[in-house]
TORKOL-4160 file (C-alpha; in steps of 0.2 Angstrom, whole numbers, padded with zeros to 4 digits, m for minus):
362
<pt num="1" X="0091" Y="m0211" Z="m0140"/>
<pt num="2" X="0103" Y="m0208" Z="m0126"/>
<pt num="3" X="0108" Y="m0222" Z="m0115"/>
<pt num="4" X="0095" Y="m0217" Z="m0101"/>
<pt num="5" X="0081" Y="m0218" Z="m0114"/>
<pt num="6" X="0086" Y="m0236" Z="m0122"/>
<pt num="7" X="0085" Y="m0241" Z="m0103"/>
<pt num="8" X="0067" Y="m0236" Z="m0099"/>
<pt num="9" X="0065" Y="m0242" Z="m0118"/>
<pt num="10" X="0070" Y="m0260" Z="m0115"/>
<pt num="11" X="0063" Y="m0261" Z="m0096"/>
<pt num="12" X="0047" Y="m0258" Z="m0104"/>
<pt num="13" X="0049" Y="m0270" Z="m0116"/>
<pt num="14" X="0052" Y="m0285" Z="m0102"/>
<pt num="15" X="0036" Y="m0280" Z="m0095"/>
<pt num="16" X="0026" Y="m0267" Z="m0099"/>
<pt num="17" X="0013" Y="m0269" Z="m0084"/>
<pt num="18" X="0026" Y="m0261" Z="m0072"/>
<pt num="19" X="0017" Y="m0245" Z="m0066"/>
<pt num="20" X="0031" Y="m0229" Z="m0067"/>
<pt num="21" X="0033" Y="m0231" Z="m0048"/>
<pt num="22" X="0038" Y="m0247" Z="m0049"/>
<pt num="23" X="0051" Y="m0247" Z="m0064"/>
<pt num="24" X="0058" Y="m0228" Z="m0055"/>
<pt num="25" X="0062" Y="m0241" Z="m0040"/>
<pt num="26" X="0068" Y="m0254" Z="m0051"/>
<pt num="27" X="0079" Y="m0244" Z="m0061"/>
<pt num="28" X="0085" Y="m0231" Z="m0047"/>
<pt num="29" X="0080" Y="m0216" Z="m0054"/>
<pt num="30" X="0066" Y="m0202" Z="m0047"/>
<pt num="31" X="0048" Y="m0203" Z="m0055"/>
<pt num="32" X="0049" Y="m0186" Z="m0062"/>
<pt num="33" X="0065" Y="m0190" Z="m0070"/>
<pt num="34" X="0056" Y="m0208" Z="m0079"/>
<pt num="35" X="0040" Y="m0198" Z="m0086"/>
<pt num="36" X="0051" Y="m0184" Z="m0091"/>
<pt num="37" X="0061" Y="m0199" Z="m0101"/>
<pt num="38" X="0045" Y="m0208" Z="m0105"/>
<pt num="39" X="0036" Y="m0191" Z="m0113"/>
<pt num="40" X="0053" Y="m0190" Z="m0123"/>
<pt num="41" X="0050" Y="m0208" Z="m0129"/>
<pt num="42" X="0033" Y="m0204" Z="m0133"/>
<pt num="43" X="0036" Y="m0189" Z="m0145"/>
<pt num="44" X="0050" Y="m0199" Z="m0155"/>
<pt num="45" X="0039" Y="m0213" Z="m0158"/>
<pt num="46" X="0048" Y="m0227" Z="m0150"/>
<pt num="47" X="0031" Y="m0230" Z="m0137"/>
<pt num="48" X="0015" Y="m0228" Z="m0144"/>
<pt num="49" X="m0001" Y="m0226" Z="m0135"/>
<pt num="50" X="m0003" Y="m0225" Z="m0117"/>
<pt num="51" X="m0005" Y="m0242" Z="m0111"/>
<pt num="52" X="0014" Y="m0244" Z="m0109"/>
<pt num="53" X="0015" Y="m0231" Z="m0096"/>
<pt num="54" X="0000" Y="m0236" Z="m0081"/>
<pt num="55" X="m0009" Y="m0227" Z="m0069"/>
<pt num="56" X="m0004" Y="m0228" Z="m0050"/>
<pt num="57" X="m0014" Y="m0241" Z="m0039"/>
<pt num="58" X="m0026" Y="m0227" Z="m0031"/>
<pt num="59" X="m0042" Y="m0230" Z="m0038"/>
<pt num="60" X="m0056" Y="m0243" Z="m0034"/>
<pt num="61" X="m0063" Y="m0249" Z="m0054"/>
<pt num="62" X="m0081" Y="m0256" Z="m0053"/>
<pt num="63" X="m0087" Y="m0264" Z="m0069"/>
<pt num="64" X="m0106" Y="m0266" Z="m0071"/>
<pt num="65" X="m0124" Y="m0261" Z="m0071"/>
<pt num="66" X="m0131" Y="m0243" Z="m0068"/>
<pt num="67" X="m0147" Y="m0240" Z="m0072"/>
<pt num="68" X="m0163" Y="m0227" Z="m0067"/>
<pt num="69" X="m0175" Y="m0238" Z="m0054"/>
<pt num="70" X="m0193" Y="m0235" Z="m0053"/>
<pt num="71" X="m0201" Y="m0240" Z="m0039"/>
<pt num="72" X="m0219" Y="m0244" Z="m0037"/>
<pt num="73" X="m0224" Y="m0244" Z="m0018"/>
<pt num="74" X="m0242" Y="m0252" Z="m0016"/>
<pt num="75" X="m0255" Y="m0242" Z="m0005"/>
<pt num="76" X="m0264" Y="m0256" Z="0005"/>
<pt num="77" X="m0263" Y="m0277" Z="0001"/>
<pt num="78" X="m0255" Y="m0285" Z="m0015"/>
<pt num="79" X="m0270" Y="m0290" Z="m0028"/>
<pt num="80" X="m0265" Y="m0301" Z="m0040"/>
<pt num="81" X="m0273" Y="m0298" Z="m0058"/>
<pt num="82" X="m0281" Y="m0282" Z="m0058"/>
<pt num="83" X="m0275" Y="m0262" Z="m0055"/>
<pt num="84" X="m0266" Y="m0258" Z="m0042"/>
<pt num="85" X="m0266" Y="m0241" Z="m0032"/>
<pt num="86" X="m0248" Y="m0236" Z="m0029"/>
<pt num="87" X="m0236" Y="m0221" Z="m0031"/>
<pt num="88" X="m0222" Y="m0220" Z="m0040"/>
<pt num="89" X="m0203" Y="m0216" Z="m0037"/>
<pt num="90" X="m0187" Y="m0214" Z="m0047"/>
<pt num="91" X="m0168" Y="m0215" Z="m0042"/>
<pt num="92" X="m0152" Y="m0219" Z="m0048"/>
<pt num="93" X="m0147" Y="m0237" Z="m0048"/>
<pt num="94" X="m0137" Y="m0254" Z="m0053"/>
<pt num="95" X="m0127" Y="m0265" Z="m0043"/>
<pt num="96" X="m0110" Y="m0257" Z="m0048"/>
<pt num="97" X="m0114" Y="m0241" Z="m0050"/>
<pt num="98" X="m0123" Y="m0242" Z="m0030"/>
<pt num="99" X="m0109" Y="m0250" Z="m0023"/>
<pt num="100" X="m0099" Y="m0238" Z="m0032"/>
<pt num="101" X="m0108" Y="m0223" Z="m0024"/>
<pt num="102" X="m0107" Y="m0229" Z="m0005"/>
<pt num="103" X="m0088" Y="m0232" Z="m0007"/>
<pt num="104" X="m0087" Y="m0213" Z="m0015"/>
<pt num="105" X="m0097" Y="m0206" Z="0000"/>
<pt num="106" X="m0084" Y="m0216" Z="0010"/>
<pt num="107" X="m0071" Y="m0205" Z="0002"/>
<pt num="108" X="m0062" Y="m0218" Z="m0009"/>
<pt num="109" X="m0057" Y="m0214" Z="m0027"/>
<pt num="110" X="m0071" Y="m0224" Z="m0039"/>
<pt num="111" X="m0070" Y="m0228" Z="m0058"/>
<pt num="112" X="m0084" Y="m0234" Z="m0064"/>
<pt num="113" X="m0085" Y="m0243" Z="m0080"/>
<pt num="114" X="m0102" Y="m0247" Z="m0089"/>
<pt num="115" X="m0113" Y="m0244" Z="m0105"/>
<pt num="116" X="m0124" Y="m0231" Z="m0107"/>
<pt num="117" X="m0137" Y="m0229" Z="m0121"/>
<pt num="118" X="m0137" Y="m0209" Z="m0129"/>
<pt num="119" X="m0156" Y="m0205" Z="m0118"/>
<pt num="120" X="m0161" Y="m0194" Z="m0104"/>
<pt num="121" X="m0158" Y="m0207" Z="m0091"/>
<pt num="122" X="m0140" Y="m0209" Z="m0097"/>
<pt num="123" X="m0140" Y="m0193" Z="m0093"/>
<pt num="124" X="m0150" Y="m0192" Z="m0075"/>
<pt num="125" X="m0138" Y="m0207" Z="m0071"/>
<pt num="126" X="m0123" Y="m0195" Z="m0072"/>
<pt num="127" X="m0128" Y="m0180" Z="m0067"/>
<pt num="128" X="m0133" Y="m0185" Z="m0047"/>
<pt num="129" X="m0119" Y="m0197" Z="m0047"/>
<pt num="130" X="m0103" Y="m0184" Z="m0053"/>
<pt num="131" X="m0101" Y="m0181" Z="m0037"/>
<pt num="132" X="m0095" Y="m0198" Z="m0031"/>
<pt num="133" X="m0091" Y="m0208" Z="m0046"/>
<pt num="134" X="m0080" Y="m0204" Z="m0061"/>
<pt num="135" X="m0088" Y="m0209" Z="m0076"/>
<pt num="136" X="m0072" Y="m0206" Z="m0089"/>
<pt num="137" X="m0071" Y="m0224" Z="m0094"/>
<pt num="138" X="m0090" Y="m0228" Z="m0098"/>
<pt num="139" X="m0097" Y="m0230" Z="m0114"/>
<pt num="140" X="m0110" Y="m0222" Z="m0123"/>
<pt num="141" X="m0118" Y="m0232" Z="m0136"/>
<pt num="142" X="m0128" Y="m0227" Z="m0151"/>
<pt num="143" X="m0145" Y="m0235" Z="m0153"/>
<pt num="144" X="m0145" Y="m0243" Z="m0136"/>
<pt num="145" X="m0155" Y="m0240" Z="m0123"/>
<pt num="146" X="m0149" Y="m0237" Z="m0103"/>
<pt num="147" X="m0154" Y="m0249" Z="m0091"/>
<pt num="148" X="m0169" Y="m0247" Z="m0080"/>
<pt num="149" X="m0176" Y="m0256" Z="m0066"/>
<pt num="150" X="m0195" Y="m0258" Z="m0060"/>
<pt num="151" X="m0200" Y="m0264" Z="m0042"/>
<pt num="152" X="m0216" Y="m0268" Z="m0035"/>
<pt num="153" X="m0216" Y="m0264" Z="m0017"/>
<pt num="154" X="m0228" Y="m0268" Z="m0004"/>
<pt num="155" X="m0233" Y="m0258" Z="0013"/>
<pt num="156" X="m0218" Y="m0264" Z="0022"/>
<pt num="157" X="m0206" Y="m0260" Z="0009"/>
<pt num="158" X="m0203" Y="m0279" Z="0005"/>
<pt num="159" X="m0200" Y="m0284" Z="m0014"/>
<pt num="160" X="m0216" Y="m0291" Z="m0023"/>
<pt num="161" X="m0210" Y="m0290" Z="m0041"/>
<pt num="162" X="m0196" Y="m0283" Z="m0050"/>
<pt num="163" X="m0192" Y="m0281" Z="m0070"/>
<pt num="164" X="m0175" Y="m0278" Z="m0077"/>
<pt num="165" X="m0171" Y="m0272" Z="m0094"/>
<pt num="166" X="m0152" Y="m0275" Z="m0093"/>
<pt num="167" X="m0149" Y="m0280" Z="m0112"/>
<pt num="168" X="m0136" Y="m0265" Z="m0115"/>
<pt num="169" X="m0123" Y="m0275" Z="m0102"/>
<pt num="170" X="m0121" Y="m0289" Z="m0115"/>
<pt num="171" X="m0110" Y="m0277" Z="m0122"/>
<pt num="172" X="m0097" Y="m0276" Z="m0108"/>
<pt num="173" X="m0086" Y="m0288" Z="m0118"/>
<pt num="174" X="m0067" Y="m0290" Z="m0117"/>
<pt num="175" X="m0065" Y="m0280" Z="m0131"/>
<pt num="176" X="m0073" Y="m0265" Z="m0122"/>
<pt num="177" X="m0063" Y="m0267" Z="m0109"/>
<pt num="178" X="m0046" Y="m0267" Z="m0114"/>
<pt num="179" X="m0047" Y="m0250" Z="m0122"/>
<pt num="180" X="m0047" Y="m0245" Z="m0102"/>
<pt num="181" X="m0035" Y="m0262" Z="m0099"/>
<pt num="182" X="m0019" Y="m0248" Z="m0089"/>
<pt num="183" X="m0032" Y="m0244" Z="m0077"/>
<pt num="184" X="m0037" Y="m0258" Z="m0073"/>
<pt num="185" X="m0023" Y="m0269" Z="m0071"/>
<pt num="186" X="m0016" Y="m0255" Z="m0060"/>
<pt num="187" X="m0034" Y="m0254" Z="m0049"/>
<pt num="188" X="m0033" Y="m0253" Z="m0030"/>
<pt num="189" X="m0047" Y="m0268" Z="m0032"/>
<pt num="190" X="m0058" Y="m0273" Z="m0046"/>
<pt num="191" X="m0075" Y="m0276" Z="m0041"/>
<pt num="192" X="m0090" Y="m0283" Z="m0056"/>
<pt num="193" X="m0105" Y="m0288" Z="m0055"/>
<pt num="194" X="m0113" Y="m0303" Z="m0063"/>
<pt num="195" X="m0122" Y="m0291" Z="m0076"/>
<pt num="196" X="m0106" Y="m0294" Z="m0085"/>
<pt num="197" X="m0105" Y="m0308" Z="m0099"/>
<pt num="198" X="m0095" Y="m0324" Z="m0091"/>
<pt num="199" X="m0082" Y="m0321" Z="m0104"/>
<pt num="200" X="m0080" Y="m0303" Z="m0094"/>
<pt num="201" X="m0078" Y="m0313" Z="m0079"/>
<pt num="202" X="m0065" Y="m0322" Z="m0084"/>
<pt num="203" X="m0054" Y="m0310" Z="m0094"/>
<pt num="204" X="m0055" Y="m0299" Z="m0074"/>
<pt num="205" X="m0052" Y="m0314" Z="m0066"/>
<pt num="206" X="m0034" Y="m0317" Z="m0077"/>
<pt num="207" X="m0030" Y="m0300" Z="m0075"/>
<pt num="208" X="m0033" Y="m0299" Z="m0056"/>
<pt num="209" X="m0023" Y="m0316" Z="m0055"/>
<pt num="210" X="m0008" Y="m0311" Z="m0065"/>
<pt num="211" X="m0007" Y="m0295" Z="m0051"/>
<pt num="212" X="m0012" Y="m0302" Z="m0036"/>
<pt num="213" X="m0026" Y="m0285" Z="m0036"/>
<pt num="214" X="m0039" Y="m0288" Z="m0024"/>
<pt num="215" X="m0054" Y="m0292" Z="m0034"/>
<pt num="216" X="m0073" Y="m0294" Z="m0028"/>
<pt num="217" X="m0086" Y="m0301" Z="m0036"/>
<pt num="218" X="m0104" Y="m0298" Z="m0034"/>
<pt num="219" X="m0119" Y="m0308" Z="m0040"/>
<pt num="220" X="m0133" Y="m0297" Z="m0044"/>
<pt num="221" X="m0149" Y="m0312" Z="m0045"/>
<pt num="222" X="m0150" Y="m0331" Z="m0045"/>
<pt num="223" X="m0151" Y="m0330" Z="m0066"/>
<pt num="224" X="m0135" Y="m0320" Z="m0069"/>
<pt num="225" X="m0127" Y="m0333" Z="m0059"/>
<pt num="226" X="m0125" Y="m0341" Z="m0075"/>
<pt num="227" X="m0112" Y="m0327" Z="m0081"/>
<pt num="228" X="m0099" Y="m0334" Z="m0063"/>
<pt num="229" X="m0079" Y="m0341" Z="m0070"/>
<pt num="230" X="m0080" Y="m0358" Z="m0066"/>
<pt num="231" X="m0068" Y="m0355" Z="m0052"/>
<pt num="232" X="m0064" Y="m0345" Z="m0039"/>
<pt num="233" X="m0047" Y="m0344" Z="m0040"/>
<pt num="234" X="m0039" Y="m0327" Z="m0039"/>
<pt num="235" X="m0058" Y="m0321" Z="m0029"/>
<pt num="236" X="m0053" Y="m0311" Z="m0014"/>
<pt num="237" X="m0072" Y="m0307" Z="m0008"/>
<pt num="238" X="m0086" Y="m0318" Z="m0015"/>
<pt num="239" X="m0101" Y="m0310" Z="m0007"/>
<pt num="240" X="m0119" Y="m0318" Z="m0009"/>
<pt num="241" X="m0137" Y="m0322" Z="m0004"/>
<pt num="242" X="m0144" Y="m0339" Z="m0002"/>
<pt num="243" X="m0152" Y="m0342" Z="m0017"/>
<pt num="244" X="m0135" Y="m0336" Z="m0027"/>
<pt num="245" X="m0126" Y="m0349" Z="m0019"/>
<pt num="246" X="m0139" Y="m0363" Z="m0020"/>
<pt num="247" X="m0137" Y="m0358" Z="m0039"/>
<pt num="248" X="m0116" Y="m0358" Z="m0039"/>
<pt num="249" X="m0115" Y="m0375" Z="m0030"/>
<pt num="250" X="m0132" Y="m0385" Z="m0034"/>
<pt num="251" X="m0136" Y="m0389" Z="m0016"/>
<pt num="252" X="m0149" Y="m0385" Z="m0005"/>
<pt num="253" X="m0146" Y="m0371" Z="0011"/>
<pt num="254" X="m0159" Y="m0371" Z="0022"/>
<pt num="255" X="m0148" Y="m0369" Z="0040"/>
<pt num="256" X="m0134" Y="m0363" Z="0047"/>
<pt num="257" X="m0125" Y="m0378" Z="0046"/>
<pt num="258" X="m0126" Y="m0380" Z="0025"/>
<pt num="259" X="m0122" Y="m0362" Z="0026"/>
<pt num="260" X="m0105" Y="m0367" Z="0033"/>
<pt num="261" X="m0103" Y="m0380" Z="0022"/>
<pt num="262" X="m0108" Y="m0370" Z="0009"/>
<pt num="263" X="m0094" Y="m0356" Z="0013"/>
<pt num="264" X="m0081" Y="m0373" Z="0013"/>
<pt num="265" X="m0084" Y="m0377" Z="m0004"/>
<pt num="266" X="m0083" Y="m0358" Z="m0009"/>
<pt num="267" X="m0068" Y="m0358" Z="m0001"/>
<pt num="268" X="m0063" Y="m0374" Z="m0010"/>
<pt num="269" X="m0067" Y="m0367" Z="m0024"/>
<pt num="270" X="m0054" Y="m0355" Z="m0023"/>
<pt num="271" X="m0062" Y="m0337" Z="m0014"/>
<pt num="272" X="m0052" Y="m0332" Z="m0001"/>
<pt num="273" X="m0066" Y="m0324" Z="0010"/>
<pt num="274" X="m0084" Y="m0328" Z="0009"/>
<pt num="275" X="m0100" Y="m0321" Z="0014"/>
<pt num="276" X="m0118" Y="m0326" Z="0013"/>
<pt num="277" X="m0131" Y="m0316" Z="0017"/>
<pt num="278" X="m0146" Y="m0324" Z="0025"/>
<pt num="279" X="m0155" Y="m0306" Z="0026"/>
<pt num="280" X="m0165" Y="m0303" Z="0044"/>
<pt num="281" X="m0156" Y="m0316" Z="0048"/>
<pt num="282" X="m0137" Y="m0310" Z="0047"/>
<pt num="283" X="m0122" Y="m0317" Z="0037"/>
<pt num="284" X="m0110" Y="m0331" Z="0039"/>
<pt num="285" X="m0093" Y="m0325" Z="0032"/>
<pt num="286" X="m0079" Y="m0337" Z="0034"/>
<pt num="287" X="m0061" Y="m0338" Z="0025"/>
<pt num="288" X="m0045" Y="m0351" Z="0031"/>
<pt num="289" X="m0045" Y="m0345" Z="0049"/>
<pt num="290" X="m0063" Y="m0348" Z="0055"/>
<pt num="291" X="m0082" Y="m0344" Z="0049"/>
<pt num="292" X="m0094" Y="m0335" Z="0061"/>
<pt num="293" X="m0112" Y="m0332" Z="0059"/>
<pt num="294" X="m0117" Y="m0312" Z="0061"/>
<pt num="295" X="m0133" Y="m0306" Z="0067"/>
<pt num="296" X="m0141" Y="m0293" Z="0061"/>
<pt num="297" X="m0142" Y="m0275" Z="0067"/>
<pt num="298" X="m0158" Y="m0271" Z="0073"/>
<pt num="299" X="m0168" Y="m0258" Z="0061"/>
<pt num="300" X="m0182" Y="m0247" Z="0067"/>
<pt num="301" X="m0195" Y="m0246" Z="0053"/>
<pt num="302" X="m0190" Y="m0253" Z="0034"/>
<pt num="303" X="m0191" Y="m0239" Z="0021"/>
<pt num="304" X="m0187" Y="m0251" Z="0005"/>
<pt num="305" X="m0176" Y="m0265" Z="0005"/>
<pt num="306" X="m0170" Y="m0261" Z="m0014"/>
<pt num="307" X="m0149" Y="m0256" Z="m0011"/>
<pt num="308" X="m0146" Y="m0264" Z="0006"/>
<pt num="309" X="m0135" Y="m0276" Z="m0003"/>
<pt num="310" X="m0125" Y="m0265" Z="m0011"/>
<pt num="311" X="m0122" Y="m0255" Z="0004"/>
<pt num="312" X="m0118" Y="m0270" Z="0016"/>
<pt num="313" X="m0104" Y="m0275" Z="0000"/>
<pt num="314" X="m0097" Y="m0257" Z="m0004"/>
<pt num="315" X="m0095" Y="m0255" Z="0020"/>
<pt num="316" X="m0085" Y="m0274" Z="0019"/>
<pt num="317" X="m0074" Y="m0269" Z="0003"/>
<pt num="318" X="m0071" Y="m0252" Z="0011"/>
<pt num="319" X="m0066" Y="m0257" Z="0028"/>
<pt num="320" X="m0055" Y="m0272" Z="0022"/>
<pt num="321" X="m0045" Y="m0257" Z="0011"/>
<pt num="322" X="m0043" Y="m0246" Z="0023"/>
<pt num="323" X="m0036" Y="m0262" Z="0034"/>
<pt num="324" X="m0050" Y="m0265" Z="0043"/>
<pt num="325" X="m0051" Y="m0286" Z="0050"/>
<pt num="326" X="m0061" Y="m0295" Z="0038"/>
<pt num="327" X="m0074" Y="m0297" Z="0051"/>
<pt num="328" X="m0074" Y="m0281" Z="0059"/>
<pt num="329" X="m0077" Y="m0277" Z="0039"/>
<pt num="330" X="m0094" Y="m0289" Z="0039"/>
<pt num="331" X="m0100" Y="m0279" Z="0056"/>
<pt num="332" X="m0098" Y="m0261" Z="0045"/>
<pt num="333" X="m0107" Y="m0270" Z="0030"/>
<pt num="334" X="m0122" Y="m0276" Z="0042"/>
<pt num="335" X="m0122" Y="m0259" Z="0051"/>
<pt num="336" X="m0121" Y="m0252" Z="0031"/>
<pt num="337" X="m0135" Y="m0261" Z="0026"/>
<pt num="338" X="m0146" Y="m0256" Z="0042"/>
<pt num="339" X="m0147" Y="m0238" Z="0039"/>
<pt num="340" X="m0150" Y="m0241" Z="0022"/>
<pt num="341" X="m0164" Y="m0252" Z="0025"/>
<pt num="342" X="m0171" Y="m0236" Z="0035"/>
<pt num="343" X="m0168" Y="m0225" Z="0022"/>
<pt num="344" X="m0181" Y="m0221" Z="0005"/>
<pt num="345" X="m0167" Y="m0220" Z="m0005"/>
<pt num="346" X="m0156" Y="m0233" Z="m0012"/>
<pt num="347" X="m0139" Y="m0226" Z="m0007"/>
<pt num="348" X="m0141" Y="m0218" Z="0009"/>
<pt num="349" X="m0140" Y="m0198" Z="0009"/>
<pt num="350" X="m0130" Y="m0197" Z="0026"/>
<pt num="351" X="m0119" Y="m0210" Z="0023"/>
<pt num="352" X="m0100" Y="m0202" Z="0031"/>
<pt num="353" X="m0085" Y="m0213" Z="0036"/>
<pt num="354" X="m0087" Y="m0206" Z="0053"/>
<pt num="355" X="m0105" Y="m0211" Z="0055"/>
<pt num="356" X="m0103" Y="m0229" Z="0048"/>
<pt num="357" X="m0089" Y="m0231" Z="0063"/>
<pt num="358" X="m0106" Y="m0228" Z="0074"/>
<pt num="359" X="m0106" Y="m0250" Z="0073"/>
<pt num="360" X="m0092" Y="m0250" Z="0087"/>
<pt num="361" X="m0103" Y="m0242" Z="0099"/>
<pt num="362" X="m0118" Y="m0253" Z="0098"/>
């Protein structure tokens, strides 16, 4: 090896979580020159495997469900214990994989990783979201099957029953994720969902610490809000309804003020910005400076509720990169999650960066 080469060599060595921009700056030479050195190193066998050498800080990595909805929308009044007359719809979903979407219509750059069974909706998953989401680090695991979810909806739209098979996201261990570990310690943010096991949490949570990466986390129901770390340290966004919270902290929210008091105790916990979502009635969102309660933007007719949370988290995560105030951030969640709410599909078809600035004229 030449001198340059034992260099980059022992650099890497010291700390081989330095993306190639970083260690060019920190040992005065152009990037080209480094990988040019690096790709030497590589073909001599002094670095094996890729992990030593990181991807750049320009995507957004999302860990968590995706699965194929089918909704049930009720034709006349909810009869408990007998047939039903309904018709039946199916879309694209999961938590992840929806925020995932709107922050791809949005024009960010999104990695999403999950597991797949080897079926047709594993399939139907990918093909109508290719367009928006890069799939290269999912999984596809034999005799497993994808995801679903079923919904009952009534008249209105509103939520009467839901069933989730969500067994194959017990899988999204540790151990799955490291095989992709360079791209995510070097994400623009990490954002999971709580279909991960807690011991996914925590390894994220470590990682996001240790680079001081923006990380979100989203819960996806009050019984997954058994998979949360026991902290919240290293929590740049913790973004939840009600019932999650009243899970998280074993109290009781039943006004704005234990709202408030409910955001403290987050924020105590470690998060660094909160929000709770109290649906038609608002959010309160609160972090070090102040907490403010938000009202809800005024929607015309409901379509189906099913998505609106993902689309009021995916408008806050992409104003707030794109340096956005973390309030003004809630106010393109809330505007986010009103269209969506007047839309039949769960990620809104004319969702645009310049129609969600629409919020600052209304």
């Amino acid at each position: 090896m030449n001198d340059k080469e034992q260099l980059v060599l022992q650099t890497i060595k010291k700390n081989p979580y330095l993306s190639q921009n970083e260690m060019a700056n920190q040992l005065n030479m152009s990037r080209p020159n480094l990988a040019n050195i690096i790709s030497g190193l590589i073909k001599k066998g002094e670095i094996i495997g890729r992990a030593y050498v990181l991807p750049e800080e320009n995507e957004i990595i999302a860990i968590g469900g995706a699965n194929v909805d089918r909704k049930f929308h009720i034709d006349g009044k909810v009869q408990y214990g007998t047939s039903n007359p309904a018709n039946v719809t199916e879309s694209v979903g999961g938590v992840a994989r929806n925020i995932a979407e709107n922050l791809g219509r949005l024009g960010n750059a999104v990695k999403l990783i999950t597991t797949f069974g080897q079926d047709q909706d594993a399939n139907t998953i990918q093909q109508v979201s290719n367009g928006f989401i890069n799939f290269d680090l999912s999984e596809n695991l034999p005799d497993r099957k994808t995801g679903s979810y079923n919904a009952i909806l009534d008249t209105s739209g509103e939520l009467v029953l839901a069933m989730a098979d969500m067994g194959i996201y017990d899988l999204l261990l540790p151990n799955l994720l490291m095989k992709h570990e360079a791209a995510i310690i070097n994400a623009k943010c990490i954002i999971v969902d709580l279909n991960c096991p807690k011991e996914t949490l925590l390894y994220l949570q470590n990682i996001a610490t240790k680079r001081n990466t923006p990380f979100i986390i989203v819960p996806v129901s009050s019984p997954k809000m058994k998979n949360m770390p026991n902290d919240l340290k290293g929590v740049t966004y913790f973004i939840c309804n009600r019932d999650e919270g009243e899970m998280y902290l074993n109290i009781k929210i039943e006004n704005e003020d234990d709202c408030k008091n409910a955001i403290q105790l987050l924020l105590e916990q470690g998060a660094e910005n909160v929000v709770v979502t109290l649906g038609s009635q608002g959010v309160i969102a609160g972090n070090k400076n102040a907490t403010k309660h938000f009202p809800a933007f005024k929607v015309n007719k409901i379509e189906d509720v099913t998505g609106a949370g993902d689309a009021f988290v995916s408008a806050v995560i992409h104003g707030v990169l794109h340096g956005e105030e973390f309030f003004d951030s809630v106010q393109f969640g809330l505007y986010n999650s009103a269209k969506t709410l007047e839309s039949d599909k769960t990620v809104r078809q004319n969702l645009s960066i310049n129609e969600l600035e629409k919020w600052r004229s209304l």
